[in-house]
C-alpha positions as CSV (number, residue, x, y, z in Angstrom):
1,X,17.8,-35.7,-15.7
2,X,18.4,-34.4,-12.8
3,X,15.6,-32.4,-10.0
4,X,14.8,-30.5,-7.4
5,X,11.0,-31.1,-5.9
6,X,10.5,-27.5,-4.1
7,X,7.7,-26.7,-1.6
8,X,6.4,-25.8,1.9
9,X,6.9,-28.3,4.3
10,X,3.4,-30.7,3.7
11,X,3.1,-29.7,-0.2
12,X,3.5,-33.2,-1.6
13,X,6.7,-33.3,-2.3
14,X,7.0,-37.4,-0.9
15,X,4.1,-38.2,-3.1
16,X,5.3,-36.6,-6.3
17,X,8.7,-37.8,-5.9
18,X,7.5,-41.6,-5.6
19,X,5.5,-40.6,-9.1
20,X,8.8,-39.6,-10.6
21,X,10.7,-42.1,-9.6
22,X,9.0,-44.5,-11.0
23,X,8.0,-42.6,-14.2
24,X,11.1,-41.4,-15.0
25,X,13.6,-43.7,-13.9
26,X,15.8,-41.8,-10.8
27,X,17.3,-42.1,-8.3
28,X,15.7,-40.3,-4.8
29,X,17.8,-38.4,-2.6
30,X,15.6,-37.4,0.2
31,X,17.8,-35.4,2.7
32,X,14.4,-35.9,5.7
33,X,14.9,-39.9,4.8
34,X,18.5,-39.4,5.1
35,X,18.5,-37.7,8.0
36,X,16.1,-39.9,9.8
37,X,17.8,-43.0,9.0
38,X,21.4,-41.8,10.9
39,X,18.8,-40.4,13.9
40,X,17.4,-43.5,14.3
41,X,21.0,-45.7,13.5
42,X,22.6,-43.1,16.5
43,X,25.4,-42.1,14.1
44,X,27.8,-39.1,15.1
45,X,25.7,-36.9,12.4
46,X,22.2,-38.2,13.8
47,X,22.5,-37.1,16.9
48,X,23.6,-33.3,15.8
49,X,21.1,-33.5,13.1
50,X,18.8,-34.0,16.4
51,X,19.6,-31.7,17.7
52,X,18.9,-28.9,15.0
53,X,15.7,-30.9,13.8
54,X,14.3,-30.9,17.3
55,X,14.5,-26.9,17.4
56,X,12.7,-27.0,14.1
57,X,16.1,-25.3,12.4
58,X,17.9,-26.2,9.3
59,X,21.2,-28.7,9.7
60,X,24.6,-26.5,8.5
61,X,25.0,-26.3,4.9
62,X,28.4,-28.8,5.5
63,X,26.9,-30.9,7.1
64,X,24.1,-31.9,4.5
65,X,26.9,-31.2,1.5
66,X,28.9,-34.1,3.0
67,X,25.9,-36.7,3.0
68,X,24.7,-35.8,-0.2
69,X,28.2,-36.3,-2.1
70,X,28.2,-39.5,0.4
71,X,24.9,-40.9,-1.0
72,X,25.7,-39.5,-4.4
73,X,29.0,-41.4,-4.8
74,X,28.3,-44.6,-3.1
75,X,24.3,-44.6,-4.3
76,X,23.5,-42.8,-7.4
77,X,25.9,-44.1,-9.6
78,X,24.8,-45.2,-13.0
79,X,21.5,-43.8,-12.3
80,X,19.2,-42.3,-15.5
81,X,19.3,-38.8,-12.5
82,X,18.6,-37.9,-9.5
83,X,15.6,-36.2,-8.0
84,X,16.4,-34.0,-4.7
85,X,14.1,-33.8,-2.1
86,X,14.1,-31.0,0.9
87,X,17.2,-29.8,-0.9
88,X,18.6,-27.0,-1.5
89,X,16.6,-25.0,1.3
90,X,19.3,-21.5,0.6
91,X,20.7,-19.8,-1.9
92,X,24.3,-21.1,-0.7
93,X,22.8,-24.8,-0.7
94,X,21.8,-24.5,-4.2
95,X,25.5,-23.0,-5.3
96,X,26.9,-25.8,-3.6
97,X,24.7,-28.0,-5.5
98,X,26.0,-26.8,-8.8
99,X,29.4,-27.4,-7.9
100,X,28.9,-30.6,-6.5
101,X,26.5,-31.9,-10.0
102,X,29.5,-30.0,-11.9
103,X,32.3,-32.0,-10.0
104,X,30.6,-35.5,-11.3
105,X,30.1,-33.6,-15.1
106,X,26.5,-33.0,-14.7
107,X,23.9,-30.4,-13.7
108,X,20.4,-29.5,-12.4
109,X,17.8,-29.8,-14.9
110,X,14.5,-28.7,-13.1
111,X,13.1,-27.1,-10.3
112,X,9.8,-28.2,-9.9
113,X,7.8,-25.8,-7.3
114,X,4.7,-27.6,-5.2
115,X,2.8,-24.2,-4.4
116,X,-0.1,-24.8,-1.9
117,X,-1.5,-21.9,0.4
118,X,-0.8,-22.3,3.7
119,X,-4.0,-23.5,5.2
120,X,-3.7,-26.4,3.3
121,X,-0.1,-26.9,4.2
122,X,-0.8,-26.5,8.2
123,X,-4.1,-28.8,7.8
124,X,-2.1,-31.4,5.8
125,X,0.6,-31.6,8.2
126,X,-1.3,-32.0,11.1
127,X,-3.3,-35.2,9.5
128,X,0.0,-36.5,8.8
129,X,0.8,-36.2,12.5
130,X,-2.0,-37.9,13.5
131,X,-2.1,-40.9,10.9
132,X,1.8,-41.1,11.1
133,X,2.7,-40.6,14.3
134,X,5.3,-37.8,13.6
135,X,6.6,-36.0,16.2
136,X,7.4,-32.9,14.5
137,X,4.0,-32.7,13.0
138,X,2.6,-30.7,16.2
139,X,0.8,-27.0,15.6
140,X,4.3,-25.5,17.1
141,X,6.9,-27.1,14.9
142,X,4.7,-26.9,11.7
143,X,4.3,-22.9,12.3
144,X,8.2,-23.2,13.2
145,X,9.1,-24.5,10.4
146,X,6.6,-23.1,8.0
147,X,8.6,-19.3,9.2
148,X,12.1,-21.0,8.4
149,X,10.9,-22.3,5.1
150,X,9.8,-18.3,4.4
151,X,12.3,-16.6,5.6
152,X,15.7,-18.9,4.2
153,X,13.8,-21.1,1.1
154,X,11.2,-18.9,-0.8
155,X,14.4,-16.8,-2.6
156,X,15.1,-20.0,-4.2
157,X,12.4,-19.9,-6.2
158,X,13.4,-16.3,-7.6
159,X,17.0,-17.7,-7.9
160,X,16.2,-21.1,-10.1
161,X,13.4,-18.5,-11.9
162,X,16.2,-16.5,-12.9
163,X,18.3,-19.7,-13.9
164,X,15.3,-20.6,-16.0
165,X,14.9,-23.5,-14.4
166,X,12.1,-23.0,-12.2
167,X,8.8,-24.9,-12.9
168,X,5.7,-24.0,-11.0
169,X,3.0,-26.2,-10.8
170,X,-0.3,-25.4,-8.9
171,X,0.0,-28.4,-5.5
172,X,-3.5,-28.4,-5.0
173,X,-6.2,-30.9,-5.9
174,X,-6.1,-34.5,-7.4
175,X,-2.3,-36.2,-6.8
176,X,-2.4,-37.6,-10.5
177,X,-3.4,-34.0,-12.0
178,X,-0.6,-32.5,-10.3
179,X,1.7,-35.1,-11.5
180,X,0.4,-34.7,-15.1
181,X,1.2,-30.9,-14.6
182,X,5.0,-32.0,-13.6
183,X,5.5,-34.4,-16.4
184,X,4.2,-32.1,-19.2
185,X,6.4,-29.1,-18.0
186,X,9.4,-31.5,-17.4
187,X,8.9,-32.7,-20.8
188,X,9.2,-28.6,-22.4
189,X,12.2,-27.5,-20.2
190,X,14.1,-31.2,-20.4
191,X,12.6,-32.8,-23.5
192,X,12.5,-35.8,-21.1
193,X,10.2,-38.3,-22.4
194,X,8.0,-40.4,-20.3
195,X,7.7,-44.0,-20.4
């Protein structure tokens, strides 16, 4: 089984994937962990990913293709499936997706939406900033990249909604309710039992 947790910036999409993981056996691709980890290493593709991260802009489409196939041939395999995390943001993301999950005989399962109004998004991130210490958690940046996530990731949800494959779930409230809600609806569109 393979996913795609979708939401905001701040929606819970760590949290829900860590419940997942664990409850359904797969492997977590999380393209902001990724990312992080070659910043902080000093690779070739951390410091450009610095660059665009600093500016609170998306990295190139290549550019995050190449890591994923990276992490999915050298980490995923023999996984139960993979669950996708802060990726695809664009339409031309989730197409090369597809043909990447097509070229290893596979596909995408589920799109599972976080949806949680903004307020709550903004107020969520700035706690994290403050308990976490993350430098892109600042009023600025989260408004920043609250407008990207608008602008270039909300047609995603109309384009996996047309694909049938869109699942939204209310993001809101208790962490093990909203988990519940996931499970249940993974459970009609997949048939994918839980443990």
């Amino acid at each position: 089984m393979n996913l795609v947790l979708f939401g905001a910036p701040g929606s819970g999409k760590g949290t829900q994937s860590a419940k997942l993981i664990d409850e359904f056996g797969l492997f977590h691709i999380s393209t902001g962990e990724v990312l992080r980890d070659h910043i902080k290493r000093g690779t070739d593709l951390g410091k450009v990913a610095q660059e665009f991260i600093s500016q609170g802009q998306l990295i190139p489409d290549e550019l995050m293709i190449s890591i994923l196939d990276d992490v999915l041939e050298k980490d995923a395999k023999g996984k139960k499936g993979v669950i996708f995390d802060g990726f695809p943001r664009t339409i031309p993301q989730a197409e090369a997706l597809k043909e990447l999950l097509a070229k290893r005989g596979t596909e995408l399962h589920a799109v599972v939406g976080l949806e949680v109004p903004e307020e709550e998004l903004v107020e969520r991130m700035l706690n994290r900033g403050k308990e976490t210490g993350r430098a892109d958690d600042n009023i600025d940046t989260i408004k920043k990249r609250l407008d990207v996530y608008h602008n270039q990731t909300s047609p995603l949800r109309d384009y996996y909604h047309n694909e049938g494959k869109y699942l939204p779930v209310n993001g809101s409230g208790v962490v093990d309710d909203i988990f519940n809600d996931i499970a249940k609806g993974l459970e009609k569109i997949t048939g994918a039992p839980r443990k």
